[in-house]
C-alpha angles and dihedrals in degrees: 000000000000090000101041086057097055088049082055090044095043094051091040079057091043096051091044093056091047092052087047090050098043116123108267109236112256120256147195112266082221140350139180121201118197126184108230119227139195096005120175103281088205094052144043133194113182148130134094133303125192118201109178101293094352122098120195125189112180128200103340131161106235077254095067096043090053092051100057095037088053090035092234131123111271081232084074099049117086138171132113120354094249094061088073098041100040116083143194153199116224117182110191145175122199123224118265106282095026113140119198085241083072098044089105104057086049091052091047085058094046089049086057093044106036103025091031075226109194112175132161123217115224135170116239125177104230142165101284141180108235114198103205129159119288129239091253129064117287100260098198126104109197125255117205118238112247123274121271120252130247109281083238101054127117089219115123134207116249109208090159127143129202138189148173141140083287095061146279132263136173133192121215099186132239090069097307128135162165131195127171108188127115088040093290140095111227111201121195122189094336129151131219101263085038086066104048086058098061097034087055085064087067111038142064100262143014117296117221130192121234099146093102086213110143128195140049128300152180113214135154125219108191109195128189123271088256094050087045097061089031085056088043096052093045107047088050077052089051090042097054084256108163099232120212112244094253097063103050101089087066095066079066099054118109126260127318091253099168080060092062103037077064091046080059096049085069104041103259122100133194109222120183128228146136112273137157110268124182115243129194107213118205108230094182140332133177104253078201107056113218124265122300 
């Protein structure tokens, strides 16, 4: 018994010394979070920039914040309406020796501290959009991203997106892109996984890559006027946009067929079905942040 007792207390100790010597999560030097009030309805202008140590997210949703801290789409983040619809401002600088590589796992550590964000992951199998190889040959030949800058260079990362009735882009830095304006997305040195992302902004349900491509790629989708306007309404849906009354039959329209008849073109096909996707679900969050 004796003996059984000291094995208990030696791997409590154990246990205990592994937990005090555990790597501390990175955070933001400093940061300053702001509630933004009476935005433009009708627009949106959001997204991240990065300008040396500085880190700028500019008008997100907490769901969108959560999203790019966990590295998942914001399609696969739920929890209370107002987490979607209610936006913020977070100015940030990253610690000497930071790198934007390492702005998650910071943001992950700003969501604990200033939402007192709790959520839970669980797996739930759910209507999905599967990308797969197509039936014909794959038509794309690959485009290498730009070159990095020099690490001294004064030069930021725009990871901004913008949208209005006129359009969205998004740029992804390094010379990647996305732009969906004329009734047609423009893609410039994107992968796979890279285009799912931003495809699950416009339609009705997450977007996941099976394809197995690797690599970057330009590439053009042209859609029809009415899916046009279809791919528009529902990405300022999936955004917190308030939608005027008008437009909102249109989140209810079938699927953007005309988007997927390009997808073919190139040999690649959506193909819908249920599968198990993994959700964060939100347990509880301050709608207020903390004080600065």
């Amino acid at each position: 018994m004796k003996t059984l007792f000291a094995m208990i207390v030696a791997l409590f100790g154990a246990a205990l010394a592994m937990a005090q010597n555990a790597p501390a999560k990175l955070q933001f030097e400093v940061v300053s979070v702001r509630m933004v009030q009476g935005a433009d309805p009708s627009q949106v202008t959001a997204g991240l920039r990065m300008d040396g140590a500085q880190a700028h997210f500019a008008s997100l949703s907490l769901k969108n914040l959560i999203a790019r801290a966990y590295g998942v789409q914001g399609s696969l983040v739920s929890g209370p309406d107002w987490i979607s619809s209610q936006r913020y401002d977070v100015n940030a600088k990253l610690p000497d020796g930071a790198t934007s590589d390492q702005v998650p796992e910071m943001l992950q550590s700003m969501l604990a501290e200033r939402f007192g964000l709790k959520f839970h992951r669980e797996s739930k199998e759910t209507a999905a959009y599967a990308l797969v190889s197509g039936k014909s040959p794959f038509k794309l030949k690959e485009t290498p991203l730009d070159s990095d800058p020099p690490p001294d260079a004064a030069t930021g990362v725009n990871l901004a997106v913008s949208g209005s009735a006129a359009g969205v882009s998004m740029d992804l830095g390094h010379g990647s892109s996305y732009t969906f304006a004329n009734n047609q997305f423009v893609f410039k040195k994107v992968t796979m996984d890279d285009a799912v992302v931003q495809l699950s902004r416009f339609l009705d349900r997450p977007v996941v890559n099976l394809t197995g491509i690797a690599g970057h790629y330009d590439f053009t989708l042209p859609v029809t006027q009415e899916d046009y306007y279809i791919l528009l309404v529902r990405s300022g849906a999936n955004a917190g946009v308030t939608l005027p009354p008008q437009a909102l039959p249109l989140l209810n329209a079938g699927p953007p067929s005309s988007l997927f008849d390009s997808l073919d073109q190139l040999g690649l096909h959506i193909d819908s079905r249920k599968m198990p996707v993994d959700l964060i679900v939100v347990d509880s969050a301050l709608q207020t942040p903390t004080e600065n």
